[in-house]
C-alpha positions as CSV (number, residue, x, y, z in Angstrom):
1,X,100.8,83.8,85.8
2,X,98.7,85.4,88.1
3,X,99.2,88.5,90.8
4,X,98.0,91.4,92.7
5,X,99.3,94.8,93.0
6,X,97.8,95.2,96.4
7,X,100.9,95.0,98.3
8,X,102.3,97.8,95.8
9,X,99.3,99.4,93.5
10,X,101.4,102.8,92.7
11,X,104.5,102.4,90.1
12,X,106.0,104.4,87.3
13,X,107.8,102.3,84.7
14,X,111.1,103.4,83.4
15,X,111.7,102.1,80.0
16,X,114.6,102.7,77.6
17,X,115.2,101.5,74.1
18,X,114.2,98.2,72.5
19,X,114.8,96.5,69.2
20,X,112.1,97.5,67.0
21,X,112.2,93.8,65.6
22,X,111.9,92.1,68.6
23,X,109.0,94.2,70.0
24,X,106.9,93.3,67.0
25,X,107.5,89.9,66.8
26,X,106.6,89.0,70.4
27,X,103.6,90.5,69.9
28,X,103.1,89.3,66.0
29,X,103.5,86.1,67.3
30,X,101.0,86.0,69.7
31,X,98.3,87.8,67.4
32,X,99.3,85.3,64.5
33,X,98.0,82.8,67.2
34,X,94.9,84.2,68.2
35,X,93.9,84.3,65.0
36,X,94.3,80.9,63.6
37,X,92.0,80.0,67.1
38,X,89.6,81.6,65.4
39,X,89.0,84.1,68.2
40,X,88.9,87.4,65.9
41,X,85.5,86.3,63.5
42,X,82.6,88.4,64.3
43,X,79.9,86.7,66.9
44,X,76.7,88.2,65.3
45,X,74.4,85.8,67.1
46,X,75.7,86.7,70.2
47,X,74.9,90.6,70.0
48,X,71.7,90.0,68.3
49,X,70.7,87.6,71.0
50,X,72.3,90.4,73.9
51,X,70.5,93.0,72.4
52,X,67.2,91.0,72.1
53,X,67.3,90.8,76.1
54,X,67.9,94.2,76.8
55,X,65.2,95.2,74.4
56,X,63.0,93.0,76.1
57,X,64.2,94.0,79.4
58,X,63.6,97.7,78.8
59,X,60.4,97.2,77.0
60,X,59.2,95.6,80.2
61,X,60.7,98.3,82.5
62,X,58.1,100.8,80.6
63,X,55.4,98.8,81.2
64,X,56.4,98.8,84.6
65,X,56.8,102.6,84.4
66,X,53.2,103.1,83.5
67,X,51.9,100.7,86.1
68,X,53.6,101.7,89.2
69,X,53.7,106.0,87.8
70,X,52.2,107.8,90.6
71,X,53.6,105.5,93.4
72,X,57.1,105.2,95.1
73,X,57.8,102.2,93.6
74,X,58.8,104.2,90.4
75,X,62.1,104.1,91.9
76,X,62.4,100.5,91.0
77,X,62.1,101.4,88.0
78,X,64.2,104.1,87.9
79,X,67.1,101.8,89.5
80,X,66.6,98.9,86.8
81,X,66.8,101.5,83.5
82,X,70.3,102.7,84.9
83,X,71.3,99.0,84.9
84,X,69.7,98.2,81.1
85,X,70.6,101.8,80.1
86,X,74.3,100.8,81.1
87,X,74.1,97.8,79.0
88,X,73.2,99.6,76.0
89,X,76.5,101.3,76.7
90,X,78.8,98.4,77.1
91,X,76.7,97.2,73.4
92,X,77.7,100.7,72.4
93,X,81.4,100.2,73.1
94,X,81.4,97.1,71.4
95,X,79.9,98.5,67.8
96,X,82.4,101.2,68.5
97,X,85.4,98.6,68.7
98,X,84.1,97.0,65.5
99,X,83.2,94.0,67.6
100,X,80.1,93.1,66.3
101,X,80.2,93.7,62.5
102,X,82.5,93.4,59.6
103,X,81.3,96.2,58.1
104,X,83.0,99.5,59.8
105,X,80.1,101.6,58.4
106,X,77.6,99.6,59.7
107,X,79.5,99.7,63.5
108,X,79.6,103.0,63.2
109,X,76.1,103.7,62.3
110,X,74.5,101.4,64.7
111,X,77.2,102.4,67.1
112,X,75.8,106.3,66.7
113,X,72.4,105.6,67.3
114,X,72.7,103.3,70.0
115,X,74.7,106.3,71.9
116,X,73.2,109.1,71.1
117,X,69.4,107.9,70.3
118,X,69.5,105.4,73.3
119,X,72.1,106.4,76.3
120,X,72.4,109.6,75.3
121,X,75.8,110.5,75.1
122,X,77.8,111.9,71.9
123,X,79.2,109.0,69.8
124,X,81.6,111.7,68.4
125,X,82.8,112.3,72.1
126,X,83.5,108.8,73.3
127,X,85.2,107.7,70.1
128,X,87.6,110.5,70.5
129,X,88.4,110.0,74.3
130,X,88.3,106.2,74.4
131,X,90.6,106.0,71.3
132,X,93.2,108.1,73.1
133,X,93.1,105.8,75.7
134,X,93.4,102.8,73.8
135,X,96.5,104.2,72.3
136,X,98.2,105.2,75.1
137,X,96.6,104.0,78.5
138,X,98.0,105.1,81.9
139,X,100.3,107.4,79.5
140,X,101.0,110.8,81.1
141,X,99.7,114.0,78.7
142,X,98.5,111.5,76.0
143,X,95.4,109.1,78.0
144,X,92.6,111.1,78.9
145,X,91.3,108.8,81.2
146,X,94.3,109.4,83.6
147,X,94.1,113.8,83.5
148,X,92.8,115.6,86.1
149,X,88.6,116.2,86.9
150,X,87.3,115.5,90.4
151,X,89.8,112.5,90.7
152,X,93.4,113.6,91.1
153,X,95.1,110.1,89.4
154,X,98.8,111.5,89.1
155,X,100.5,112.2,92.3
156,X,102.3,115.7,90.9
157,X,99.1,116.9,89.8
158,X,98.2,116.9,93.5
159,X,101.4,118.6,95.3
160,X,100.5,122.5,96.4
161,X,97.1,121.7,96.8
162,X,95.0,123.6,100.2
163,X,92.0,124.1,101.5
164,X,89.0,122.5,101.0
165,X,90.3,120.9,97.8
166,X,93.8,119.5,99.5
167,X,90.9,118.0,102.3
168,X,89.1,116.0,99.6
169,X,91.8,115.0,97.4
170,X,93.4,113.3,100.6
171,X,90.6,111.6,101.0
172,X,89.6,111.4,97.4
173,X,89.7,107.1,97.6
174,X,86.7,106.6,99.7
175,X,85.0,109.8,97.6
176,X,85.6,107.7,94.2
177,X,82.1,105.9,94.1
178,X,79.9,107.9,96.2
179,X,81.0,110.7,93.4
180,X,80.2,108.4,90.7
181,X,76.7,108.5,91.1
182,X,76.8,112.1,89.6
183,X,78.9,110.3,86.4
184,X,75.9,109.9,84.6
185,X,75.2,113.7,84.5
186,X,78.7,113.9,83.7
187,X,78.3,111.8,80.8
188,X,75.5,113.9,79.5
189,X,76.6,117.3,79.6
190,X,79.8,116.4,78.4
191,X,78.1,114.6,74.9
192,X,76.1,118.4,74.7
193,X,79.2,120.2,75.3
194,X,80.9,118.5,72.4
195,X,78.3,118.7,69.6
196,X,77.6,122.4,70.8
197,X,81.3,123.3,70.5
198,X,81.3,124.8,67.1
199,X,85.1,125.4,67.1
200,X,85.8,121.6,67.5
201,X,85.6,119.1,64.3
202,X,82.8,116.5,65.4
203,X,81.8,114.2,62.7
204,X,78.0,114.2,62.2
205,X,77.6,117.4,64.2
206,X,73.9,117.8,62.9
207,X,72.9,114.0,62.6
208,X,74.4,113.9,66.5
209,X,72.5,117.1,68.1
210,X,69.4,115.6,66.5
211,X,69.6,112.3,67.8
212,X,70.8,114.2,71.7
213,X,68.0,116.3,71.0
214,X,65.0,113.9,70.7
215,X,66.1,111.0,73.1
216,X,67.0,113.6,75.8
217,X,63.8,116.2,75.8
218,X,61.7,113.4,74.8
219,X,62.6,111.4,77.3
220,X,62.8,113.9,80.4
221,X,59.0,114.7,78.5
222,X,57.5,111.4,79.4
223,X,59.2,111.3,83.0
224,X,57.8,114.9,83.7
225,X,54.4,114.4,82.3
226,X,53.2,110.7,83.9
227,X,54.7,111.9,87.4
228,X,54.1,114.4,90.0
229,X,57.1,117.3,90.1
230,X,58.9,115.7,93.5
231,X,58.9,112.2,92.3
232,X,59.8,112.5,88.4
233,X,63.3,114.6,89.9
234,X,63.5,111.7,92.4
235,X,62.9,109.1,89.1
236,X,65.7,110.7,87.4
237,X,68.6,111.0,90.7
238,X,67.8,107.0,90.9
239,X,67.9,106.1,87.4
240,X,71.3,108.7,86.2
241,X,72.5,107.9,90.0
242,X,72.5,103.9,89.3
243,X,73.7,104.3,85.4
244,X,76.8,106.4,86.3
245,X,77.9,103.9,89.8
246,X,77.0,101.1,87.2
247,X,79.4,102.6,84.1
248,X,82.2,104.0,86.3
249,X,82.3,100.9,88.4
250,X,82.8,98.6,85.3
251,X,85.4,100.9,84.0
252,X,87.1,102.0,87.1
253,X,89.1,98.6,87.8
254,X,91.0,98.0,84.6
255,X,93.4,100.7,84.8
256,X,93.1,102.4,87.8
257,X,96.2,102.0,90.3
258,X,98.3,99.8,87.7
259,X,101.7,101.5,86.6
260,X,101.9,104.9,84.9
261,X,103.8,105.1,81.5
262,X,105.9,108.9,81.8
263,X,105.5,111.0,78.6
264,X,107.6,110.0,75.8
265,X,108.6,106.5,77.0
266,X,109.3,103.4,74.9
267,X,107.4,100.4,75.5
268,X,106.7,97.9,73.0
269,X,102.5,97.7,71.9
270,X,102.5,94.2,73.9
271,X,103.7,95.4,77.3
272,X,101.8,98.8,77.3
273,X,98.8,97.2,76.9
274,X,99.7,93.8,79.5
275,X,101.5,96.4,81.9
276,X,98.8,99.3,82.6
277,X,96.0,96.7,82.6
278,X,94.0,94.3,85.1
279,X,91.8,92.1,84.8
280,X,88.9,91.0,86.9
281,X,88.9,87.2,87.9
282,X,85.4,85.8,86.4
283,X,82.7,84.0,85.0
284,X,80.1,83.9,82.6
285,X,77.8,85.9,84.5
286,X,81.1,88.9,85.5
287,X,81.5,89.1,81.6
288,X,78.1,89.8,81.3
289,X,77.8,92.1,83.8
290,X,80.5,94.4,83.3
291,X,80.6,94.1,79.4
292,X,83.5,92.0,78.7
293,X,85.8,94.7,80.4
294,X,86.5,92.4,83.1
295,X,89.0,90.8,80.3
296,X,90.9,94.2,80.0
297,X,94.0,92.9,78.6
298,X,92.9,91.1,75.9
299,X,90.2,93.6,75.1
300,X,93.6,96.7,75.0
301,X,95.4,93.9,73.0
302,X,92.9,92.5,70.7
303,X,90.1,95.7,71.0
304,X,88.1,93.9,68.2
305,X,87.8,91.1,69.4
306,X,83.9,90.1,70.3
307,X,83.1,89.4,74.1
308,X,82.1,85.8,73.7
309,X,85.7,84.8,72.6
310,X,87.5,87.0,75.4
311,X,87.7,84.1,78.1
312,X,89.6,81.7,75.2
313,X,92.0,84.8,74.4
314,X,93.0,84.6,78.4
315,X,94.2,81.5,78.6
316,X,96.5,81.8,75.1
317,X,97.7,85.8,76.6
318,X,98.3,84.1,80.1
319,X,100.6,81.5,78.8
320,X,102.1,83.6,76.6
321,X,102.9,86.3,78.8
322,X,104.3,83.4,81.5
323,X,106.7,82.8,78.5
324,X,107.5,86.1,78.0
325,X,108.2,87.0,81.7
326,X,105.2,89.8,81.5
327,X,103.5,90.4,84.9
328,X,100.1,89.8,83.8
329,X,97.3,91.3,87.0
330,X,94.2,89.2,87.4
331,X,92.2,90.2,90.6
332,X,89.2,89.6,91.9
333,X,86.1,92.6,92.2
334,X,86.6,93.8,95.2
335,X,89.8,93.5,95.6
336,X,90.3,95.5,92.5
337,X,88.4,98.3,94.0
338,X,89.9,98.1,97.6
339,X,93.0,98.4,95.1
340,X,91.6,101.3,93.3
341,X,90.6,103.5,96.6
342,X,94.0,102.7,98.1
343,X,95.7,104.2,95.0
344,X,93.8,107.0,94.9
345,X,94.3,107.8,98.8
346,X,97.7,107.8,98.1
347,X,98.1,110.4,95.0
348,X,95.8,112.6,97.1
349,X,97.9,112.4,100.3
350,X,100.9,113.5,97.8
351,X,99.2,116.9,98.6
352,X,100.8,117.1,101.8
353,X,104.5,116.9,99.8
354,X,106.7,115.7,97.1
355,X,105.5,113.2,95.4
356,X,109.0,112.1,94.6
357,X,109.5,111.2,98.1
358,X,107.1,108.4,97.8
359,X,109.7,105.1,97.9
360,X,106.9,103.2,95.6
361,X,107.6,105.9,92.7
362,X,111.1,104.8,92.4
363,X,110.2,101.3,91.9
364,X,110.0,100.0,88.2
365,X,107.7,97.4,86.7
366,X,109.3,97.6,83.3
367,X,112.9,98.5,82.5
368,X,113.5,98.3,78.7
């Protein structure tokens, strides 16, 4: 059962009170499923072998780094560590998720250094945002993912708004990716503001601004020493400009511009996570190259469940959800993010008045 929200991207679902039982047991049934396929045992072969290749892959950027340092052509370099640097992320997000090992100390380790030693970014951070989401995506006051920065996503957030900021929030779509190549400096400062904020409980506050600490100075060290002033600022707008288009772009079209859950509603764990998700219509090579996110359902529904066995989990959740009378959203790329900039157009034009007024927001996708 497959379908688009283009004709109709922006909905809030109403829900109202459900059977306790019956919620569980649609949702126990289809998990009791998925697991006598198999589809839950770890896949260690499969990271080791993904990891291998980005190794490689990076290893042979640096050698490309110190043969082409001095000329232009850095900027090809630059270009391909944002890509592998963004793949150590999605590898990141898997440890994080448990995906890889049975062991949720040895996740966690391998998960800390690959974020903060490698990418960069505070492990403490994402593992508090991205569990919030998980919880509760496209949940009003509880998903982080869905609260105001320079994306307006809720269309009440954006009423009263003038000036230059009313200007760019109606136009705030076509802004969306142009402003993501700043993400990765985002990204960044938000891991240093985290481990630095001594009023906040971060696990392994020390072990963390260590880790930040050498990979970030000693990195921005080699860029600054093997090239001229001009071109190592140059090598770093490519390389954080690419990684942050790369990371946003992945993560921008499993949520963005599917219904929004109000605060305090009831919806059973199976249709919040079917509901407020989309997935991308792929291959081998899109579940490569956006992580396994493209399968954003059965990753919300199953979030340990490693990447290789993602594409086996579709075919049981589609069925299922056919079964179940579930609208379950599989699009392709581009029209996602055609999707994605129309939605956001639209909360950004609530600016100019009530949102209330807009006939989509009275239309459910859920009652209860």
């Amino acid at each position: 059962m497959s379908s688009s929200l283009s004709a109709d991207p922006v909905r809030v679902i109403k829900t109202g009170p459900r059977g306790v039982g019956s919620q569980m047991s649609d949702f126990a049934a289809l998990l009791r499923t998925v697991r006598e396929a198999g589809l839950l045992r770890r896949s260690k072969r499969f990271y080791i072998t993904t990891f291998a290749v980005i190794t490689l892959a990076m290893a042979g950027a640096w050698v490309g780094f110190a043969m082409l340092a001095g000329t232009w052509y850095i900027l090809l370099i630059a270009a391909a560590m944002g890509i592998i640097f963004t793949q150590y992320a999605f590898l990141t997000h898997e440890l994080a998720h448990r995906q890889v090992f049975q062991s949720s100390k040895l996740n966690d380790t391998l998960g800390r250094l690959m974020s903060d030693l490698v990418v960069g970014i505070s492990y403490a951070w994402w593992m508090n945002k991205h569990s919030r989401h998980h919880a509760n995506p496209n949940t009003v006051d509880k998903d982080p993912d869905i609260e105001t920065d320079f994306i307006i996503f809720q269309k009440e957030k954006a009423v009263g708004l003038k000036g230059l900021t009313k200007f760019m929030a109606n136009r705030q779509g076509y802004l969306f990716f142009p402003a993501l190549l700043l993400e990765g400096f985002n990204l960044h400062s938000h891991a240093f503001q985290e481990v630095f904020n001594f009023k906040k409980k971060v696990d392994k506050r020390w072990l963390e601004i260590t880790l930040l600490l050498v990979r970030n100075i000693g990195y921005l060290a080699i860029v600054f020493s093997f090239l001229p002033l001009g071109m190592a600022f140059a090598f770093l707008g490519v390389q954080m400009g690419i990684f942050g288009l790369y990371m946003g772009a992945s993560f921008a079209p499993n949520h963005k511009g599917m219904p929004i859950l109000p605060k305090g509603s009831k919806v059973d764990f199976l249709r919040r996570q079917v509901l407020t998700s989309r997935n991308i219509r792929s291959g081998h090579f899109m579940n490569h190259f956006m992580g396994g996110l493209n399968y954003q359902i059965e990753h919300h529904l199953f979030p340990t469940m490693p990447r290789p066995h993602l594409r086996r989990a579709q075919e049981i959740v589609k069925e299922y959800c056919k079964t179940k009378d579930i609208k379950y959203t599989e699009v392709g790329l581009f029209t996602s993010y055609g999707i994605v900039i129309r939605h956001l157009n639209e909360v950004g034009l609530s600016a100019d008045g009530d949102p209330f007024d807009c006939p989509a927001a009275g239309r459910t996708g859920y009652s209860g």
